[in-house]
N, C-alpha and C positions, 0 to 999 in steps of 0.2 A: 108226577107233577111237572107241569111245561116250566121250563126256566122262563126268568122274563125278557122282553126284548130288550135287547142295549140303547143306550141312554145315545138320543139322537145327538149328530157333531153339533159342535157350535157354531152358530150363525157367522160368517165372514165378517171380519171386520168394515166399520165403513170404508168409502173409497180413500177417504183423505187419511186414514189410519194406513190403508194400503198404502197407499202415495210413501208414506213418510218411512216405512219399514223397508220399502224398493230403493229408498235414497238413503238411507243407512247402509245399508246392504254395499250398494255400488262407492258411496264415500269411506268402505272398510277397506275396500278391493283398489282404486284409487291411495288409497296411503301405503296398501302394504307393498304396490308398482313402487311408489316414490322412493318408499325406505330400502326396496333391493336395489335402484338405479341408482340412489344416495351411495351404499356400500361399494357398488363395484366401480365408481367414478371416485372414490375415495379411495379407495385402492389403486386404482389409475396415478391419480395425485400421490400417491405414496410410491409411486415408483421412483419416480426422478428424484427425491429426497435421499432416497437411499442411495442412487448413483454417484449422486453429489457424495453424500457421505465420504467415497470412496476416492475424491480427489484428495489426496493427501501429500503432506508436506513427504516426502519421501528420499532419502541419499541420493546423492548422485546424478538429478535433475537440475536443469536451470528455470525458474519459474520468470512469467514475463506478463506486463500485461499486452492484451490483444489488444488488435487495430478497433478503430469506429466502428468499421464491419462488423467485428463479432461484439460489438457494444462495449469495447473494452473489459471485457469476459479477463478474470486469470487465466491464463494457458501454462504449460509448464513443454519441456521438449524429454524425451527418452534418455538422452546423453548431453553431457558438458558439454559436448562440442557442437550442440544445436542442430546436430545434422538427422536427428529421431524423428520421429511422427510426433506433430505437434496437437497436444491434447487441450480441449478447452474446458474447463468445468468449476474454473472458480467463480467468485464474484467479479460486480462492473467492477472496476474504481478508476479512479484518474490519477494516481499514485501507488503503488505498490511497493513493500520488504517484505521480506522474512529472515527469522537466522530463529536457532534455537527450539524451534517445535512451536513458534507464534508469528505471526504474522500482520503484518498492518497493510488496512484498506483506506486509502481517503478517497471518498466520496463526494460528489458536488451533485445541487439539485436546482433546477433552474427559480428561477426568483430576480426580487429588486429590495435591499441589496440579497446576494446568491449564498445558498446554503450549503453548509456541507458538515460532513461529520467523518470520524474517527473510527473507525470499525479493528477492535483488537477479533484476534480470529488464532481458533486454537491449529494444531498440527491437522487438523483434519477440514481447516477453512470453516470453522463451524463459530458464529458467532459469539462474545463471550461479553464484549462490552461495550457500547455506542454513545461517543461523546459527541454534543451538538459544535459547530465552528463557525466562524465567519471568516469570507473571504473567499479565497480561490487556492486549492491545494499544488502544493508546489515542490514538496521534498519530503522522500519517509525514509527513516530508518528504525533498526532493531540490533539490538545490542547482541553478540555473538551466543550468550545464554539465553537470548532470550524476555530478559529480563525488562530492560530499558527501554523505552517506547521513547521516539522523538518526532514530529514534525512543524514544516515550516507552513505556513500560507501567505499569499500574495495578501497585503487589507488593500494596497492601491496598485493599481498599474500593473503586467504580467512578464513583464520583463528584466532580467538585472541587465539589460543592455544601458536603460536607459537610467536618468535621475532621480524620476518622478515614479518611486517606489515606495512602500513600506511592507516591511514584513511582521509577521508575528511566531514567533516560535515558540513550541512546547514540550515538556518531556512527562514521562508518566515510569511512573516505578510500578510494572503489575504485580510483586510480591507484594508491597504495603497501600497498591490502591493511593496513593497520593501523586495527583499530577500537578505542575506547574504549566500554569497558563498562560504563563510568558514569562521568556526568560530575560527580560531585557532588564530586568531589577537587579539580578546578579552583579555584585560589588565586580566592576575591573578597574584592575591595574593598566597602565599605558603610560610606556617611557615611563617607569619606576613612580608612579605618581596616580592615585585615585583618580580618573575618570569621570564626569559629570559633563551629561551633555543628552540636550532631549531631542537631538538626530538619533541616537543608537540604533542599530537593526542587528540582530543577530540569524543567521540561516544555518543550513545546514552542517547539523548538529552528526557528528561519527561516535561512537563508546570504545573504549579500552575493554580489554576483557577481564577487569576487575568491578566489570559495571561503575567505577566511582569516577575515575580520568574518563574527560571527556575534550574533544575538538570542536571548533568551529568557527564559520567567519564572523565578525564584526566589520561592520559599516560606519564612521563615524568622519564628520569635518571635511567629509569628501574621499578619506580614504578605507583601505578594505584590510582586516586582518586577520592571521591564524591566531586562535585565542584558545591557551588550553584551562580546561576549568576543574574542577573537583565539586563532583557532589554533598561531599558529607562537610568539609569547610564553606559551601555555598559562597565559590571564590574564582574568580577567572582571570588570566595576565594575556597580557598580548605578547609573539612569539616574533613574528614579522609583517611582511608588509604586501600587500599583493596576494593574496590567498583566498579565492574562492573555491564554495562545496567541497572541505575537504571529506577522505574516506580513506581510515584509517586500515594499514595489511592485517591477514590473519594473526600473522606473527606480532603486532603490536609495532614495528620497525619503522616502517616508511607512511607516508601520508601523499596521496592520490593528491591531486585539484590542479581546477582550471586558474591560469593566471592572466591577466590583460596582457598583450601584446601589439597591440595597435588600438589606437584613439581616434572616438568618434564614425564608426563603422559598425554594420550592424553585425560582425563577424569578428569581434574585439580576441578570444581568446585560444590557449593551447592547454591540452595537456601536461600536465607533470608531475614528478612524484619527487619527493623531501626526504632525503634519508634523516631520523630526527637525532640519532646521535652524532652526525658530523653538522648539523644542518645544512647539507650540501643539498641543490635542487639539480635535478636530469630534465632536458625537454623527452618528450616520446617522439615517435615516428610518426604518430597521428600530425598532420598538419594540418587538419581544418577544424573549424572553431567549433565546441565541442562546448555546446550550455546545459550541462548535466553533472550531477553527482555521482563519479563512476563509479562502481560495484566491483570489488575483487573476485573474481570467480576460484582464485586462489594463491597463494604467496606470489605468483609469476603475469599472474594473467587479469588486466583489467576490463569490464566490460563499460559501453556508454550507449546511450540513443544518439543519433543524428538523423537528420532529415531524410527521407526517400525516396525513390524513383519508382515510375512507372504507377503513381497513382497511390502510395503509401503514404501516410503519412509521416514515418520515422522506423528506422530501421535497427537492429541492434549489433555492435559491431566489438571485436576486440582488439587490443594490442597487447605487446609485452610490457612489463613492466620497466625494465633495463634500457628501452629502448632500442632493443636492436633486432627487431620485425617489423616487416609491415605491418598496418592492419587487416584484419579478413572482416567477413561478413558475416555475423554468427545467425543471427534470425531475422528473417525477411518480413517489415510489419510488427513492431515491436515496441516496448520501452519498458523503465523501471524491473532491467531483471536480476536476477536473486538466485543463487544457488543454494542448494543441501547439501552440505559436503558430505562426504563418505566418512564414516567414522575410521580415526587411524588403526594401526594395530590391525 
């Protein structure tokens, strides 16, 4: 018996069935380009993440921010004495500290009026908290553990050279998440007698390493003071007279700042340091006028910005503490720097 013939194919689809089966086809092949080109350009972008990653708070480095050139990028140097290969890999900011395994970023962003923000950042520069600000960033510190967060902002004018200032200063506790937005409410004392008075400015704020004593200036009736405060009495007295940006030694001993020495010049101040148990004041060696809040790079050794040559904007320079060295040059292009100390022992 003849098998039967096989059952003829099926008719082609029409043309517009074809059309649309060639365009499926080609729009498969089309996404699944996309989605490999998608992965390995994402992996791309996951490179420099991880590089960053690896800029870390580390001993024995002095961290700084960088010039305009490198967008004022953190940089840090190989050794204390600036003399290393200088690495770029942090954030911009236009203020820079660190102490304790954290780190503060103040940021400015252009506008009317101008923005800026707070950028807390762990030991590895890695974002952790970003508080909005107003004004123009102007002074950062970090309490030796780590702990206490302070900064100042310019609200009017960018200078303490001149009259027509005001500041605003803040502190943040990162263990309990409670910051103060200004501290100019803080009860002081002055000449033995409560204080009231709606000139007050207070700036650069230094911590004791019991996180709770704290330094800083006060502005008030035309004159300037060291005022020491306490956190947990939420209580401040004035010390003396004459005392800007101070910055308190490792050791808790002496207090750094610039004091006026000439009036009415735009090159008004010096160096010096306060011994606080004699209250006796040293001038430094530095003789030129020095509008910064100097940085201890260690019980002996103070760092500061000043202005630059050859096309720099600011340069970072050290002296002794005691007074009795020159200044040197510590990094070429520089400001707001900050050491890791080396753990003792």
């Amino acid at each position: 018996m003849t098998a039967p013939p096989p059952p003829p194919p099926p008719p082609p689809p029409p043309r517009s069935l074809r059309a649309r089966i060639i365009a499926v086809a080609v729009a498969a092949a089309v996404l699944a380009t996309v989605a490999v080109v998608y992965t390995l350009r994402a992996a791309d972008r996951a490179e420099p993440a991880a590089a960053t990653s690896e800029f870390a708070l580390d001993a024995g480095h002095v961290y700084f921010r960088g010039t305009e050139a490198e967008a004022g990028r953190v940089a840090r140097t190989a050794t204390p004495t600036g003399k290393g290969h200088r690495t770029l890999g942090g954030p911009s900011c236009e203020r820079f500290y660190a102490a304790g395994g954290t780190a503060l970023c103040l940021q400015r962003r252009s506008g009317i009026p101008p923005k800026s923000y707070a950028l807390v950042l762990d030991d590895k520069l890695r974002e952790k908290r970003r508080i909005a600000l107003t004004g123009i960033p102007n002074r950062a510190r970090v309490s030796a553990s780590g702990r206490m967060l302070s900064w100042t902002m310019f609200a009017t004018g960018d200078s303490y050279a001149g009259s027509s200032f005001s500041t605003r200063t803040s502190i943040l506790d990162t263990r309990t998440g409670y910051l103060i937005k200004n501290m100019e409410e803080i009860p002081l004392t002055l000449d033995g007698r409560r204080h009231h008075s709606p000139d007050v400015n207070y700036w650069g704020v230094t911590f004791a390493k019991d996180d709770n004593r704290f330094y800083a200036t006060v502005s008030t009736k035309g004159k300037t003071y060291l005022v020491q405060g306490d956190m947990k009495k939420w209580a401040a007295r004035a010390l003396r007279t004459n005392v800007e940006c101070p910055s308190l030694s490792p050791d808790n001993s002496r207090i750094a700042f610039k004091k006026r020495v000439r009036k009415g010049t735009s090159d008004p101040w010096r160096l010096y340091v306060l011994d606080l148990r004699t209250m006796r004041e040293r001038p430094l060696a530095e003789t030129r006028s020095v509008d910064d809040q100097a940085a201890w790079l260690d019980d002996d050794t103070l760092a500061y910005a000043l202005p630059g040559t050859g096309g720099r904007k600011q340069d970072i320079w050290t002296t002794r503490a005691d007074g009795t060295s020159e200044p040197n040059l510590l990094i070429r292009g520089g400001t707001s720097p900050a050491v890791v100390p080396r753990a003792s022992g």
